[in-house]
C-alpha positions as CSV (number, residue, x, y, z in Angstrom):
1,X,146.4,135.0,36.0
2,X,147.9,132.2,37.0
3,X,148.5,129.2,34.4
4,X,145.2,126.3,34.6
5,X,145.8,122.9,34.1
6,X,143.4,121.1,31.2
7,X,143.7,117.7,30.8
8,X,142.5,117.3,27.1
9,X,140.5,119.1,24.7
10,X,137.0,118.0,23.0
11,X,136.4,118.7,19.4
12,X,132.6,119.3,18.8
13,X,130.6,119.7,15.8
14,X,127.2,119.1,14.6
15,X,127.6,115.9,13.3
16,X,126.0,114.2,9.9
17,X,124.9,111.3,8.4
18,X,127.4,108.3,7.0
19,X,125.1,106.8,5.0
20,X,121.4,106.5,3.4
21,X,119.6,104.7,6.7
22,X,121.4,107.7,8.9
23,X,119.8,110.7,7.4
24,X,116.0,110.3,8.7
25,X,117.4,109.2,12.3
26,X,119.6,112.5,12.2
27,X,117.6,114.4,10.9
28,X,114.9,113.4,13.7
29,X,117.8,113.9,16.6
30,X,118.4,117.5,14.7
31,X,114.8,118.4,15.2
32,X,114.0,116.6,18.0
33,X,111.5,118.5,20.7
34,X,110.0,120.4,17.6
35,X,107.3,119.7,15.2
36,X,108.7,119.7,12.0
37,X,106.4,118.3,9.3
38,X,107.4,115.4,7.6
39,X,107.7,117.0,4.3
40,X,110.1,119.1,5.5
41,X,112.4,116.5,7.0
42,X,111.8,114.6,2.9
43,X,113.3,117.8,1.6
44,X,116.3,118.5,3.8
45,X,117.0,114.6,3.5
46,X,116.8,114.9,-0.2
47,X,120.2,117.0,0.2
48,X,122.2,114.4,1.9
49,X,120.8,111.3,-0.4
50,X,122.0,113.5,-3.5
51,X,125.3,112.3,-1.7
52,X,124.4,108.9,-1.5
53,X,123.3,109.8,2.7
54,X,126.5,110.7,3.5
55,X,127.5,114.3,4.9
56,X,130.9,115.4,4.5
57,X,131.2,116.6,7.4
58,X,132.3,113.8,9.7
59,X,135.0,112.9,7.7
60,X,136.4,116.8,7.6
61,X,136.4,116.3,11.7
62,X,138.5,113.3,11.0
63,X,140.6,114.8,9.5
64,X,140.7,118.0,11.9
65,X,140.9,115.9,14.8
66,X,144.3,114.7,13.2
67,X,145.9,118.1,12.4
68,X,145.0,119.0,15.9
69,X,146.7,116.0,17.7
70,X,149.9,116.7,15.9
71,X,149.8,120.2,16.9
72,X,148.3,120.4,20.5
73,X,150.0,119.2,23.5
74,X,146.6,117.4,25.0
75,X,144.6,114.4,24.5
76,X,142.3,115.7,21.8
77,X,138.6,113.7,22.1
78,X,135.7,114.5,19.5
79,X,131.9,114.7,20.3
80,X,129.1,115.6,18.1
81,X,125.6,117.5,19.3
82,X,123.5,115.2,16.9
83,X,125.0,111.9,15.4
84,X,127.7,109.5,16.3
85,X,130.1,110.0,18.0
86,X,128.0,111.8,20.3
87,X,128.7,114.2,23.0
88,X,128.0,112.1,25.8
89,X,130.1,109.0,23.8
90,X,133.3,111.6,23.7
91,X,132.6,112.8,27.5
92,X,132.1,109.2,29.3
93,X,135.5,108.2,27.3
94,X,137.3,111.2,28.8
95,X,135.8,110.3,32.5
96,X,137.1,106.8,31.7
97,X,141.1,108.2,30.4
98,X,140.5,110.4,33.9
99,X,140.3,113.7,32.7
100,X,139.1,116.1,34.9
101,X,138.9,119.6,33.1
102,X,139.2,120.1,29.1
103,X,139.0,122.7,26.7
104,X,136.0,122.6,23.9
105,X,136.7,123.6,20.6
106,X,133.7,124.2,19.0
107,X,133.4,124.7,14.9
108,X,131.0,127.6,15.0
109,X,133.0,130.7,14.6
110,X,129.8,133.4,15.5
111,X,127.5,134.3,18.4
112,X,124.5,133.0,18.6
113,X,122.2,130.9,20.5
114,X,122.2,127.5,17.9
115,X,125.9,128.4,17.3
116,X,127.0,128.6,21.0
117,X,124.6,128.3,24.0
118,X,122.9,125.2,22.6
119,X,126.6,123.7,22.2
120,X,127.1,125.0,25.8
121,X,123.6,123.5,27.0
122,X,124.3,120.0,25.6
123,X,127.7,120.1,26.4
124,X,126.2,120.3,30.1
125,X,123.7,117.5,29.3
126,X,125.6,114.9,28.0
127,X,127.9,116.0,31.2
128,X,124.9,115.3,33.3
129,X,124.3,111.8,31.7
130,X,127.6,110.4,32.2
131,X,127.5,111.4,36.2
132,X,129.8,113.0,38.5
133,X,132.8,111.3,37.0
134,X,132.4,114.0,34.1
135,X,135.1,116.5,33.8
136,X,134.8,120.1,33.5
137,X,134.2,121.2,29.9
138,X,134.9,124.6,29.2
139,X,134.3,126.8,25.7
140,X,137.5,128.4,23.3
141,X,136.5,131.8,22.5
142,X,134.6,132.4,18.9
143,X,137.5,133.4,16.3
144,X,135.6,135.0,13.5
145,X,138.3,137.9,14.2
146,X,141.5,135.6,14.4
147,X,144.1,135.3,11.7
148,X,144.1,131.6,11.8
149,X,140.6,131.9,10.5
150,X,141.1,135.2,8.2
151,X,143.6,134.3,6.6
152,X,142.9,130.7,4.4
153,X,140.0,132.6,4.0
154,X,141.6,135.0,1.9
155,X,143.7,132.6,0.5
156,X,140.7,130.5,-0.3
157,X,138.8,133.8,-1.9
158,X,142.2,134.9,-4.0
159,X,142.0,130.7,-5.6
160,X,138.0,131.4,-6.7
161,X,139.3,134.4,-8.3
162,X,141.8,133.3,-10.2
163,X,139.1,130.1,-11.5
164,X,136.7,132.3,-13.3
165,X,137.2,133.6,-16.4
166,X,140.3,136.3,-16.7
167,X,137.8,138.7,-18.9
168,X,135.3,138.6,-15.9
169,X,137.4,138.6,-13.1
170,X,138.3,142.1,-12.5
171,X,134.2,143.5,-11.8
172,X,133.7,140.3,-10.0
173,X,132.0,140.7,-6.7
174,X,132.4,138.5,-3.6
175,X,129.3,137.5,-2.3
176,X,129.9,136.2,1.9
177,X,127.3,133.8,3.1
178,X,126.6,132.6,6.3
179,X,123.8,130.2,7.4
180,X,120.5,132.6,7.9
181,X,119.0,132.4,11.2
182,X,115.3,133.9,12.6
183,X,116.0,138.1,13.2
184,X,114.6,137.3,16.6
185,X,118.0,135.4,17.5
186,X,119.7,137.3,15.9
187,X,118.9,140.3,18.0
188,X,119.2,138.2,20.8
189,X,122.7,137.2,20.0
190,X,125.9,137.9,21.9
191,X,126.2,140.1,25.5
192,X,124.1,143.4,23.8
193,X,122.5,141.6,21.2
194,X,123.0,141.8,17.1
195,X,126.1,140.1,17.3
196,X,126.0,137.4,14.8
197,X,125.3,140.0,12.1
198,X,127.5,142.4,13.1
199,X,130.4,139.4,13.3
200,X,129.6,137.9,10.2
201,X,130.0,141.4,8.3
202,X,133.2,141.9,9.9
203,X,134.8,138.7,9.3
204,X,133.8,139.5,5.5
205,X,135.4,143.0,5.6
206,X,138.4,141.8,6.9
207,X,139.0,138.9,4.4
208,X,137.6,141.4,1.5
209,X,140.1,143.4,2.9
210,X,142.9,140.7,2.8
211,X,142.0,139.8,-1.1
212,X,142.2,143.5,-2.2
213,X,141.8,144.5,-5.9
214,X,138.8,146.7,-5.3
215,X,136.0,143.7,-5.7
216,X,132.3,144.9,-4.5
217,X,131.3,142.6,-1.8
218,X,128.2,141.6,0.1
219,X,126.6,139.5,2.7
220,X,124.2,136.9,1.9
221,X,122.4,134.0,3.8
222,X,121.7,130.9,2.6
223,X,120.0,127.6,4.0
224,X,116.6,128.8,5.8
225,X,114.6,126.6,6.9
226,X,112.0,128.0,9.3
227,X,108.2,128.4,8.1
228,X,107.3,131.6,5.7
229,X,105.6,133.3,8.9
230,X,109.3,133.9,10.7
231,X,111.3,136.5,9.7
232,X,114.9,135.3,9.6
233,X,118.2,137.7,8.2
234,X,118.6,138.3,4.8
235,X,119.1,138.6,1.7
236,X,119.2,134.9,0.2
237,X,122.1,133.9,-1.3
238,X,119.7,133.0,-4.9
239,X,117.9,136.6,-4.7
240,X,121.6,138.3,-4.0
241,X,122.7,136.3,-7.4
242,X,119.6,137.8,-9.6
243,X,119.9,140.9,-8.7
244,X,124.1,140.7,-9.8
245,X,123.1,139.2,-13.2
246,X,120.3,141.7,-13.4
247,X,122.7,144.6,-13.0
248,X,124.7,143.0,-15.3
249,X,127.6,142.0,-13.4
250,X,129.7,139.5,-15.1
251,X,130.6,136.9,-12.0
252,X,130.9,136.4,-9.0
253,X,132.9,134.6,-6.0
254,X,131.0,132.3,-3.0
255,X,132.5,133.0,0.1
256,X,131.2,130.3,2.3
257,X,132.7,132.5,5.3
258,X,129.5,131.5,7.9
259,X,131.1,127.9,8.2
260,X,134.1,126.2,8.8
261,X,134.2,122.8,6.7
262,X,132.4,122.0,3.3
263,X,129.5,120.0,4.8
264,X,125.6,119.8,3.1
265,X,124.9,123.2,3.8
266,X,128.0,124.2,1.5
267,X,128.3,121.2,-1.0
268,X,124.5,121.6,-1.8
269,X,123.1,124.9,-1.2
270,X,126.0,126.8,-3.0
271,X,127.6,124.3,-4.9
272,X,124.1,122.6,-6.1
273,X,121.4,124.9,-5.6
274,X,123.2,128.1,-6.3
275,X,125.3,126.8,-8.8
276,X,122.8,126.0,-10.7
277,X,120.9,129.2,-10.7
278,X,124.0,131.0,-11.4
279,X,124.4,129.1,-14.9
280,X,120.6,129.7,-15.7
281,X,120.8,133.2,-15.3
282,X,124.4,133.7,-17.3
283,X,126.4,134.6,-14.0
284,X,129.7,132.9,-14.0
285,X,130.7,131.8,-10.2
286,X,132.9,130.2,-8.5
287,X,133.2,128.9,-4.7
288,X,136.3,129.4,-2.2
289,X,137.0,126.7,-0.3
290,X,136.1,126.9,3.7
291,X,138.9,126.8,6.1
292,X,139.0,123.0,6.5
293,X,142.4,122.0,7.8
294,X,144.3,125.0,6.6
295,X,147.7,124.9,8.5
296,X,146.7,128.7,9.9
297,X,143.5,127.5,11.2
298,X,144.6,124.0,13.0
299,X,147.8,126.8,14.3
300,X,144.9,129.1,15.6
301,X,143.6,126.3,17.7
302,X,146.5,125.8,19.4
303,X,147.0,129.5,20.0
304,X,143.8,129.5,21.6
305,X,144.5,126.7,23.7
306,X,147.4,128.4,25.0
307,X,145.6,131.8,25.3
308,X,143.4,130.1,28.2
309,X,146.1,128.1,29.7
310,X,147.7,131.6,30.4
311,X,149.1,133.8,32.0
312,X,151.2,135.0,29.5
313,X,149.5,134.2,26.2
314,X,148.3,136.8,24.4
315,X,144.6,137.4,22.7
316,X,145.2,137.9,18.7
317,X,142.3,139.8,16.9
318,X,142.6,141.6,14.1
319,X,139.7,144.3,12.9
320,X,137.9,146.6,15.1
321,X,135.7,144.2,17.3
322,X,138.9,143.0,19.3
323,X,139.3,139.4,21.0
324,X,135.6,137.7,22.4
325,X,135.0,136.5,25.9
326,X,135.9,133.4,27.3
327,X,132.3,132.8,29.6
328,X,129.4,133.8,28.4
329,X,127.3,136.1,30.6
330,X,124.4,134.3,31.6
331,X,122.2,136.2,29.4
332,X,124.0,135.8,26.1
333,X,122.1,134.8,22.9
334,X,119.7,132.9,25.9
335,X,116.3,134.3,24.7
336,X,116.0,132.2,21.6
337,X,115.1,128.3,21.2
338,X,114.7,127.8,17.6
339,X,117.7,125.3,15.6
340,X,117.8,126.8,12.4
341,X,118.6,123.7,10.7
342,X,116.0,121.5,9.1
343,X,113.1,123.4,10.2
């Protein structure tokens, strides 16, 4: 393969609110094209104002797009699917610098369709708004399976262990989460289908794996938000945690291993709602710390970058599933158009 020529690379997340008047707006931009009660949008909102309206996670991609311009050899730009800066803000200032083909890094580490092809789709239509000027934007492979992402995470898991209590901490059990989406995409997920599952169990084997000392782990999923008559994965996070106390396991460890920086979904859902259960039902717990700008993870990035810029890089996976595509075939996690956030 012979070596292409990228002239920056894009950052893109989901975005978040940065302050109280933000939250219905974004939450409406979230959502947008769907009927989402009112009610609904109250209670999700309800999450961000317990932060005073602000999501941590624009800040985090602050301080990610940092770490990455010190350690990539590009013109890093960031763009956001649903609040400032947008996607089409980031794109129409690349077009302006001149860039002509760049590299997307996108923080969703998993298959699926609101985890990759609706980045992919308005990647294309904020390309399509800023007009022929737009350059090229093409997708990093997910890295659920690379060591840059493994390995804080095991590093991360080994810290929660060592906060609880030294009399509970040898029967703890790890308990991974990752944000729960309908079964129907998840089955429609990846090239064959049933790869978001299937990724999100292997990413917790391997960093189970990594912390060692024997510690029972699970997957959970936390943070759904579709109406009662859609099945989406399970177990929830709050039902995994009754059942432990009910068995009488003495604690356990939150591995926030579906998500990459400790936005809403992490700061409230675990460190709130499940929090809170946890004391209730006599379950001590403590949560490991997402990725964030862990010097392995912002390494990884560039490792990917370079992977794609070829011909000689090489594709580091570790685990059985081995390194995932660069293109998506056209018919990967397509079938599905439900957001799973604030439904």
């Amino acid at each position: 393969m012979d070596r292409v020529t990228y002239d920056a690379l894009l950052l893109v997340s989901f975005g978040g609110p940065e302050g109280p008047d933000d939250v219905l707006p974004f939450l409406r931009t979230v959502t947008r094209g769907r009927s989402v009660p009112a009610e609904r949008l109250a209670e999700v909102a309800s999450h961000y104002q317990h932060f005073g309206g602000v999501s941590p996670i624009n800040a985090q991609n602050r301080a990610l797009l940092a770490a990455l311009r010190a350690a990539v050899d590009l013109p890093v730009y960031w763009g956001n699917r649903n609040w400032h800066p947008f996607l089409a803000e980031a794109i129409r200032e690349m077009a302006q610098a001149g860039v002509r083909r760049a590299l997307a890094f996108v923080t969703a580490a998993y298959m699926s369709y609101s985890s990759c092809r609706q980045y992919l789709d308005d990647i294309e239509g904020a390309r399509r708004a800023v007009g022929p000027d737009a350059p090229v934007v093409e997708r990093l492979r997910h890295f659920f399976n690379h060591p840059g992402f493994v390995r804080p995470m095991v590093r991360h898991t080994q810290e929660a262990l060592a906060a609880l209590p030294a009399e509970r901490r040898t029967a703890a059990h790890l308990v991974f989460t990752a944000h729960s989406i309908p079964v129907t995409m998840a089955e429609e997920s990846g090239p064959a289908g049933g790869a978001y599952p299937a990724q999100v169990r292997e990413a917790a084997a391997l960093v189970a794996a990594g912390v060692g000392g024997g510690h029972p782990w699970q997957v959970a999923y936390q943070s759904r938000s579709g109406p009662p008559s859609v099945p989406w994965l399970d177990p929830d996070v709050l039902d995994v945690l009754r059942a432990l106390a009910a068995s009488g396991t003495p604690a356990a460890v939150l591995v926030p291993v579906g998500f990459v920086s400790d936005h809403v979904e992490v700061v409230y859902d675990l460190d709130v709602e499940a929090a809170e259960l946890a004391a209730s039902i006599g379950l001590a717990t403590t949560r490991a710390a997402t990725v964030g700008t862990a010097p392995e993870f912002v390494a990884m990035v560039a490792d990917l970058v370079a992977e794609r810029r070829g011909p000689a890089a090489s594709r580091t996976a570790v685990g059985r599933i081995g390194p995932a595509h660069d293109t998506c075939p056209t018919l990967c996690c397509g079938g599905s158009r439900l957001d799973p956030r604030a439904g």
